[in-house]
C-alpha positions in Angstrom: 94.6 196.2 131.6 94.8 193.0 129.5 91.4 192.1 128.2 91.5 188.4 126.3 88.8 186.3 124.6 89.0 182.8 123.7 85.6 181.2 122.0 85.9 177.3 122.0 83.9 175.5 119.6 83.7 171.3 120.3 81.2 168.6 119.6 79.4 167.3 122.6 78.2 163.6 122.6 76.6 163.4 119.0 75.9 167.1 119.1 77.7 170.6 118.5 77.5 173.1 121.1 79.4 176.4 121.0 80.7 178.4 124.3 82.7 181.1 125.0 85.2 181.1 127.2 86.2 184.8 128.5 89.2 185.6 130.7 90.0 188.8 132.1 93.0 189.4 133.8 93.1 193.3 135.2 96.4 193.4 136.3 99.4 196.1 135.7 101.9 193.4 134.4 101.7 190.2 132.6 101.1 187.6 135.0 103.2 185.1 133.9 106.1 187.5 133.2 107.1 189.0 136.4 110.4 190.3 136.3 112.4 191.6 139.9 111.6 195.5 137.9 107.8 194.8 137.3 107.6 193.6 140.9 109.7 196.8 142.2 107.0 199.3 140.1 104.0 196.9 141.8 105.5 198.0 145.0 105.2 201.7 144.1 102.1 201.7 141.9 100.3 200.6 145.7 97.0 199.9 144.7 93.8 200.5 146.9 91.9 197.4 145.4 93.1 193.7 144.9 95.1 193.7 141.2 94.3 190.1 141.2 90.4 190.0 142.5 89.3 189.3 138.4 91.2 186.4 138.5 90.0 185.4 141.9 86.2 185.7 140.4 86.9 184.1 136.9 88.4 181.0 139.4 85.3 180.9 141.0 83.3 181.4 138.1 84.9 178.4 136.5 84.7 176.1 139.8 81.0 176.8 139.7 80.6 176.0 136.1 82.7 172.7 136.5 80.4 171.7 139.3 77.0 171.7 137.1 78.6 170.7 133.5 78.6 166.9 132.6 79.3 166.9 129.2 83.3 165.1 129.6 84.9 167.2 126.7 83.4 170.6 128.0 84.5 169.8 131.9 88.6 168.8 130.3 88.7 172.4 128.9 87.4 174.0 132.0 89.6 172.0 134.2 92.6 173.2 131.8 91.7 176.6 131.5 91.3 176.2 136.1 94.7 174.9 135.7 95.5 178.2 133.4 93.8 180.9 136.1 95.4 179.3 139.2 98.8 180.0 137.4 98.4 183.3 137.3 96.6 183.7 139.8 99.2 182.2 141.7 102.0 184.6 139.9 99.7 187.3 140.4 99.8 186.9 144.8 103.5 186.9 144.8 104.3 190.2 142.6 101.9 192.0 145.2 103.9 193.8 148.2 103.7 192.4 151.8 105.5 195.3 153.0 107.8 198.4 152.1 110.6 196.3 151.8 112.1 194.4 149.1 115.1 193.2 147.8 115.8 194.5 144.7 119.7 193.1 143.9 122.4 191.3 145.8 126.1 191.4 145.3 128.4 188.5 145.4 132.0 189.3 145.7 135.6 188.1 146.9 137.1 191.0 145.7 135.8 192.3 142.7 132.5 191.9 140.9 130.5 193.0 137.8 127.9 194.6 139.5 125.5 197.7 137.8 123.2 199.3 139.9 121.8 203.1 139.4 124.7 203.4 137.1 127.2 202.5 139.5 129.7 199.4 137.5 131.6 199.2 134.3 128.1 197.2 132.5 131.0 195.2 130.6 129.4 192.3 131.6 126.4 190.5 133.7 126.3 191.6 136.6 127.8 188.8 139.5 129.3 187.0 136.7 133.0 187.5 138.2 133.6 183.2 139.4 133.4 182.7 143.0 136.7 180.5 144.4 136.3 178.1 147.3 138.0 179.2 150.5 137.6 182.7 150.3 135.4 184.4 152.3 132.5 186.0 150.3 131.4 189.2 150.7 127.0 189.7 149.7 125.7 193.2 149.3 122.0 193.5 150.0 120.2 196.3 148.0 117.3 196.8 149.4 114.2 199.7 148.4 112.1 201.1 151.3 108.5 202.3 149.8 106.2 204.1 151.7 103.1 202.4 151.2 100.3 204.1 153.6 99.2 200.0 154.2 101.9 199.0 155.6 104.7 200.1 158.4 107.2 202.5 157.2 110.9 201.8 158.3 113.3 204.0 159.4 116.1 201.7 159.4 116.4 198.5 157.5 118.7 195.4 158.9 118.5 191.4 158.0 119.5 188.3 158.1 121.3 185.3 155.6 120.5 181.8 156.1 122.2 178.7 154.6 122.1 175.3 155.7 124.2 173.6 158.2 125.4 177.1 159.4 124.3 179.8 162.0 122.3 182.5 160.6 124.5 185.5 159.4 123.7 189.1 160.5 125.0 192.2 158.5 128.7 193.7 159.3 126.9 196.8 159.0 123.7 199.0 159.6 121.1 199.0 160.8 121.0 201.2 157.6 118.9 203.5 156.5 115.7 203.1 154.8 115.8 204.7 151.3 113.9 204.2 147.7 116.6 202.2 145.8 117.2 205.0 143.1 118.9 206.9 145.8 121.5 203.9 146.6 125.0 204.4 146.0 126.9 201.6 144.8 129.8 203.1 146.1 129.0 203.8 149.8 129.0 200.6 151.9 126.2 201.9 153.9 123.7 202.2 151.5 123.3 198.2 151.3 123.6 195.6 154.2 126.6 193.5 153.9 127.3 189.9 155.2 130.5 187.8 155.6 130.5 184.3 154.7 133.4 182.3 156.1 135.8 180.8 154.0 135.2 177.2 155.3 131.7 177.6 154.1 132.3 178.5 150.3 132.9 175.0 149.0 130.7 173.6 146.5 126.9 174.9 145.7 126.1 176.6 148.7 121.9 178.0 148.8 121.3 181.3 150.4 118.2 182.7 151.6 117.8 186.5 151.8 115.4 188.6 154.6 115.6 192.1 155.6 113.2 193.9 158.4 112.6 196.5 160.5 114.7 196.2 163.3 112.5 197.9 165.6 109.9 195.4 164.5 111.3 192.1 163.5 109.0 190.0 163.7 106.4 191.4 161.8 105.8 190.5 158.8 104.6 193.9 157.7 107.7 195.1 158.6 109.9 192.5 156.3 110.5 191.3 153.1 109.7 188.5 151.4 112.8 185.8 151.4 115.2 186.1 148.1 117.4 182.8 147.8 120.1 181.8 145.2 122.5 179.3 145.0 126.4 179.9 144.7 129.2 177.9 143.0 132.7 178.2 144.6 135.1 176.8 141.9 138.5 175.2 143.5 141.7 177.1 142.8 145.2 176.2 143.6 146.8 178.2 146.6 149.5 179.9 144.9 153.0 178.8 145.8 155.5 181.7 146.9 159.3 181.3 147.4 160.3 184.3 149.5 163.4 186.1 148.8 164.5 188.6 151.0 166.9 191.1 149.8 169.8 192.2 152.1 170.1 195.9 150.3 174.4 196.7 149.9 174.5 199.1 147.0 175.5 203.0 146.9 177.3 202.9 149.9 174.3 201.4 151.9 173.7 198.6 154.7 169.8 197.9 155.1 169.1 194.7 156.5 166.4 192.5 154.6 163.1 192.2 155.6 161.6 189.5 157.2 159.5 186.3 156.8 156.8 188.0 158.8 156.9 190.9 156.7 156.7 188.9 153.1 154.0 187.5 154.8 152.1 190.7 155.7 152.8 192.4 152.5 151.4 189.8 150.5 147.8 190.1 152.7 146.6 192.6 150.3 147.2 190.5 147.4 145.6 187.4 148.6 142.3 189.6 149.4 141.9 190.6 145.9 142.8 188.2 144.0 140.8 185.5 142.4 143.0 182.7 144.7 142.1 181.4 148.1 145.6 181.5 150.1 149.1 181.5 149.7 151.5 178.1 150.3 154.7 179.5 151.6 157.5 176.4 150.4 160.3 178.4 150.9 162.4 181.7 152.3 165.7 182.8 151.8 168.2 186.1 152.2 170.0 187.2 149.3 172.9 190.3 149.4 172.2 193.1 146.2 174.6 195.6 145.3 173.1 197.1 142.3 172.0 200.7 141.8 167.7 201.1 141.3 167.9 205.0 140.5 169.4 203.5 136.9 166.9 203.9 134.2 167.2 202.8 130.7 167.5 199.4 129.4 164.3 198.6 128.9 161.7 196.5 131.2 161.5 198.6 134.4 165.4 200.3 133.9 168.4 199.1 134.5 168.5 198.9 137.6 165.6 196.9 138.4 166.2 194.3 135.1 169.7 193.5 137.3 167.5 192.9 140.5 164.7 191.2 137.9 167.1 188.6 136.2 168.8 187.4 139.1 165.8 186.5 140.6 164.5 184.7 137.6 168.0 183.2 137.8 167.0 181.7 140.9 163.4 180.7 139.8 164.8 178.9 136.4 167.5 176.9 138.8 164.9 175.7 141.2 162.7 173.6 138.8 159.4 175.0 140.2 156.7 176.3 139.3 157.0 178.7 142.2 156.2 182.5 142.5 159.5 184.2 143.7 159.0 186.9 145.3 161.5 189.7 146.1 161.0 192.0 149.1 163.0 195.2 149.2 163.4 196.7 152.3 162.0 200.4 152.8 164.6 202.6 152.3 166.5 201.4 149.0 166.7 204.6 146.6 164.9 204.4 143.3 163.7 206.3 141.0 159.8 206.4 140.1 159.7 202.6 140.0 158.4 200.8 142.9 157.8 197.1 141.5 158.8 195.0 138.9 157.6 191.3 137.7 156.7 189.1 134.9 156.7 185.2 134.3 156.5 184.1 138.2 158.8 186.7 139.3 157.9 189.5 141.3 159.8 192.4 143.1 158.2 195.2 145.5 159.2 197.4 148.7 158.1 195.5 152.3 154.4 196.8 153.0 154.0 197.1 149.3 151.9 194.0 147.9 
């Protein structure tokens, strides 16, 4: 409890009057200062009286004395300090639970994210501070904490909903899941959160999206569901990355193994273009090439003799073309090496079919 005094002293008209001016505020938390924690311990501090009825009376108290004072100077600081009470008053309301449900985090991810949660993520750095590209779909994670406040309904199972504008509401990929305090989520299983898609055609620009979850069982009441969380996400516009295939017709140790295909360069690089920081690929050209040499040499450096041979006729082929292009080189399963699965550098890149 925060117990403050204020005693004003002013001239009236020609005379000096004194009055003091008391405000209590019983509250757990500052009123002005509610942070997404402060409102999460609200939740479970559950209390059996209105937090906020001293502000409620001190409003009415000084609505009451506004109506009967007529001195001008006295009625501007009670109109200020009205102004002062509503504000908290106001802050007060919305850190007070409407349900046993509450979002407590969301995760915004294309692929990989800075993300902390009950010790769960590296804490290098802020948590959804990874940059979002445009085109890619992107992944939320909903965290959500399940209280069991005797007031309200207590869900089993939690599920919800995303809305953004111009665009169908989004339902979770997942769940229902199951209701849980949010110390006992795990970051690392996907079922402890709800998770929602957002196309790739939709992450251009500064896209708003609101947040809801609820009882499934009960969705439309609002003892059953959370209060909305929205926040606005800025897809940045990356260059598709340009790939020049080249498939490699395997000849060496005594050994015919056909190259790969375009189809294959294609599904290899899937993996590659889902974890990655880019929104696609732009295919601008294909082409089979015959190798002879022996991948099972070692030495020499770079990824072993072997390998550099395979390595520097492909950048060969890259410096000859006058592109800017990635070439890729896609072995076909079978070639013999030794330990070494991949090699690349400088916008060249060599790896096994089904390898990306």
């Amino acid at each position: 409890m925060h117990r403050l005094s204020a005693t004003a002293s002013y001239p009236s008209w020609g005379t000096t009057r004194d009055k003091t001016l008391f405000v209590s505020i019983m509250s757990p938390f500052d009123a002005l200062d509610i942070s997404e924690r402060e409102q999460v311990e609200a939740n479970v501090i559950a209390p059996l009286v209105d937090p906020c009825q001293a502000l409620v009376d001190q409003l009415a108290d000084l609505q009451a004395d506004l109506q009967v004072e007529t001195d001008p100077f006295v009625r501007r600081l009670i109109i200020q300090q009205i102004a002062r009470v509503r504000a908290q008053l106001s802050a007060c309301r919305a850190a007070q639970p409407t349900s046993n449900l509450a979002i407590v985090g969301s995760e915004h991810t294309q692929a990989t994210q800075f993300f902390l949660f009950n010790g769960r993520g590296s804490g290098f750095a802020a948590n959804n501070t990874v940059p979002l590209v445009a085109d890619k779909d992107l992944m939320l994670r909903v965290y959500v904490n399940r209280t069991t406040l005797p007031q309200f309904p207590i869900p089993a199972s939690v599920t919800g909903q995303v809305t953004y504008a111009g665009h169908p509401d989004l339902v979770p990929i997942n769940g229902p899941i199951t209701g849980m305090p949010s110390s006992s989520i795990d970051r690392g299983n996907a079922n402890h959160t709800l998770n929602f898609r957002v196309p790739a055609g939709h992450c251009t620009g500064v896209v708003t999206f609101t947040m809801t979850v609820f009882d499934p069982a009960n969705p439309g009441n609002a003892a059953s569901r959370s209060k909305p969380v929205t926040f606005s996400a800025s897809f940045d516009s990356v260059p598709r990355v340009r790939i020049h295939g080249v498939l490699i017709h395997y000849t060496g140790r005594g050994l015919n193994i056909a190259a790969p295909t375009g189809v294959d360069l294609v599904n290899t690089l899937v993996w590659v273009g889902r974890v990655y920081p880019i929104s696609g690929f732009n295919y601008t050209a294909c082409e089979v090439v015959d190798f002879n040499g022996d991948l099972t040499v070692g030495g020499g450096g770079g990824c072993g003799t072997g390998w550099n041979q395979l390595f520097n006729m492909l950048w060969n082929m890259r410096a000859a073309s006058g592109t800017n292009d990635v070439f890729v080189g896609l072995l076909p399963n079978g070639v013999p090496t030794s330990g070494v699965i991949g090699c690349g550098g400088g916008g060249v890149a060599i790896a096994y079919n089904g390898g990306g």
